[in-house]
N, C-alpha and C positions, 0 to 999 in steps of 0.2 A: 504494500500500500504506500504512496508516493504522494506526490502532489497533484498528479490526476485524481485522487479522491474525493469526491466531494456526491452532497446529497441535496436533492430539490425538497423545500418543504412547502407545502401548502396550508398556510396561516393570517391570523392578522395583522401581524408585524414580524419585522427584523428581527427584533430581541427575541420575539419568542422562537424563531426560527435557530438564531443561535444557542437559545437554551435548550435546545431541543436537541442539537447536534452536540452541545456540551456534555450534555447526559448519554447521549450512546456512544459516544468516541471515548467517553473517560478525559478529556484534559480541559483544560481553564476557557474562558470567554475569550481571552487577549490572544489566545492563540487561532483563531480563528476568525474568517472573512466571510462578508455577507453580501451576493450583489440582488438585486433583485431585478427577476430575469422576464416576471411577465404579473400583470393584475388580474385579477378575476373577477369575472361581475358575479354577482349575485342575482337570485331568482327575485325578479319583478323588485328589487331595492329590497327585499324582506327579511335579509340575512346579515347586510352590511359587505361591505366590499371582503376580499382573502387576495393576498399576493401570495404568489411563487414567488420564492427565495433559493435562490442557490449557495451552499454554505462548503465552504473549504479549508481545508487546514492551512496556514500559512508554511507550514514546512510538512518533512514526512511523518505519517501518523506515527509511526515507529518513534522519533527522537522525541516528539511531542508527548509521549505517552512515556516517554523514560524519564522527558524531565521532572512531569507531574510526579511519576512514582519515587524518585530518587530525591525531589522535595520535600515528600513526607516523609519518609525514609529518614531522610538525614533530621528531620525536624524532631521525629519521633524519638531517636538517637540523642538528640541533645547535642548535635555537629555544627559549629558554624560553619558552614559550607554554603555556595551555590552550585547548580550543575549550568555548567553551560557550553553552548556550541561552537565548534569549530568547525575550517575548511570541509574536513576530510567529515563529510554526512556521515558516517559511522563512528565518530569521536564525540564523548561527551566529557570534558573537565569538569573537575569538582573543584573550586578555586574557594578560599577561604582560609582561617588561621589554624583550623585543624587540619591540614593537609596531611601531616606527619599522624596522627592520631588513623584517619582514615585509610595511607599508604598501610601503616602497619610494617612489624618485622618482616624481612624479604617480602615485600609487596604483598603478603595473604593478607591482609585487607581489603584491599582494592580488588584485588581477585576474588575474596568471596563478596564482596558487590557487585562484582560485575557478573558473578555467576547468579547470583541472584535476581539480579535485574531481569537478565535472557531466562532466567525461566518465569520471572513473572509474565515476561510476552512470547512466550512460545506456541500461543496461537497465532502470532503473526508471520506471514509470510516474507520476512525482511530481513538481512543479514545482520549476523551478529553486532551488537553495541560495544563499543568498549570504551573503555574509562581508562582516565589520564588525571592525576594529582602531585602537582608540583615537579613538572616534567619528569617523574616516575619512568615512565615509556619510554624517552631517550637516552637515559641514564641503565635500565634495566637491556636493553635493543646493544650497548657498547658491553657491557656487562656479558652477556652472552656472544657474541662477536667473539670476545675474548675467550671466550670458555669453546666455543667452538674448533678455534685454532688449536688451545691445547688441547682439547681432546682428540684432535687429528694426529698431533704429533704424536702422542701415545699409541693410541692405534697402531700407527707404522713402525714405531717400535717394537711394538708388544708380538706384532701380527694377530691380534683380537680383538673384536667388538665389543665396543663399551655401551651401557646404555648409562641414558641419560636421567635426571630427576623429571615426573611428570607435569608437563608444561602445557599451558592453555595454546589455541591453534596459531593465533601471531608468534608469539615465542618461539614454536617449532618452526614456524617456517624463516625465521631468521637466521635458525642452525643452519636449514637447509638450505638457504639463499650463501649465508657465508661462505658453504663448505661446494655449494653446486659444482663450480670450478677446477676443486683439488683433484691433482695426478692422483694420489696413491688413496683418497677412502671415498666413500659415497653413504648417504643416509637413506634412513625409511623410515617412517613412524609408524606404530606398534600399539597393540590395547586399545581399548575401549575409553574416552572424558570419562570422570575426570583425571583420570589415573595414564595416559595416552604418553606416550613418550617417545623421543628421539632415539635409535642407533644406530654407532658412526662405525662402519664395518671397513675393511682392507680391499679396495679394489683387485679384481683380480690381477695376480701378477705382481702385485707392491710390493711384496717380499723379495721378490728376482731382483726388481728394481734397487730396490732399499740395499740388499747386499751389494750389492754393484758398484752405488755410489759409495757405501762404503770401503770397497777395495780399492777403487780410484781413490778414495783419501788417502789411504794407506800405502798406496803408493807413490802419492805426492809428498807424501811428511817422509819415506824413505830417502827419497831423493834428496830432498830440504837438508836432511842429516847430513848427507855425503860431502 
């Protein structure tokens, strides 16, 4: 459900047209637009005039429907927080002085809110929401970069597949963006959310390789000696 969404009412005003779509969408008056698209007459003046109203969400019902909930949410909580919108339609910041309080130890805060959220709308046909507090996401994004690398290097040491702690779907796919590239290991994701995880296995042949360039060292540090 997008911004093509929208519902005709047939009533005696705007307002009630928007309280009307207030109440079945689930989100606030302010989030929502009213045009009014056609009048109707009434039988012989006896009934009083009814407009059609066409009523629409001003953004996707999906974000509209996470802010309301992540409103109370956080109200309920006792969080000063807002949730609010970014670029990327699928990003919703919670910007506020508890930022730290809601990130939580290695980001399971934020993670079990954002799990929460998607399953409070998991009848909607919209892709997943995700939350961002106190650039979390880009600090967490270099974080794992990093852990990706070393976990290659190991790999091709080891010649064994590591797996990884279970990670939400962006997270994995940062492993797997980092590592796409690499000569010697390749990833797969594994299990079932929430428990779903990255492992970074030895491409075939790494080991041929890997010895290889080891003997070539070994015989450049011979020579160095001489």
């Amino acid at each position: 459900m997008g911004h093509d969404m929208h519902f005709v009412f047939e009533t005696a005003s705007v307002e009630d047209a928007l309280g009307q779509a207030s109440k079945k969408w689930g989100v606030p008056l302010d989030d929502l637009k009213a045009e009014v698209v056609n009048e109707v007459k009434s039988f012989f003046g006896l009934f009083g005039k009814k407009l059609k109203v066409r009523v629409e969400p001003q953004k996707p019902l999906s974000l509209l429907k996470s802010r309301a909930f992540l409103t109370e949410t956080l109200e309920l909580m006792g969080l000063r927080m807002t949730p609010c919108f970014q670029d990327d339609e699928h990003i919703i910041t919670l910007e506020g002085p508890d930022s730290d309080i809601i990130v939580g130890r290695y980001g399971e805060g934020l993670k079990a809110m954002e799990y929460l959220l998607n399953l409070a709308l998991r009848s909607m046909d919209e892709p997943r929401i995700r939350l961002d507090s106190g650039g979390y996401r880009e600090r967490r994004k270099r974080s794992l970069e990093r852990l990706a690398e070393a976990t290659a290097r190991k790999v091709v040491e080891r010649g064994m597949p590591m797996r990884l702690e279970p990670m939400l779907s962006w997270e994995r796919w940062v492993i797997h963006t980092a590592l796409k590239d690499h000569a010697d290991v390749e990833t797969q994701s594994v299990g079932e959310s929430p428990d779903r995880k990255v492992v970074v296995m030895p491409k075939l042949g790494a080991a041929d390789r890997m010895e290889s360039r080891r003997a070539r060292v070994s015989v450049t540090r011979a020579r160095y000696r001489r």
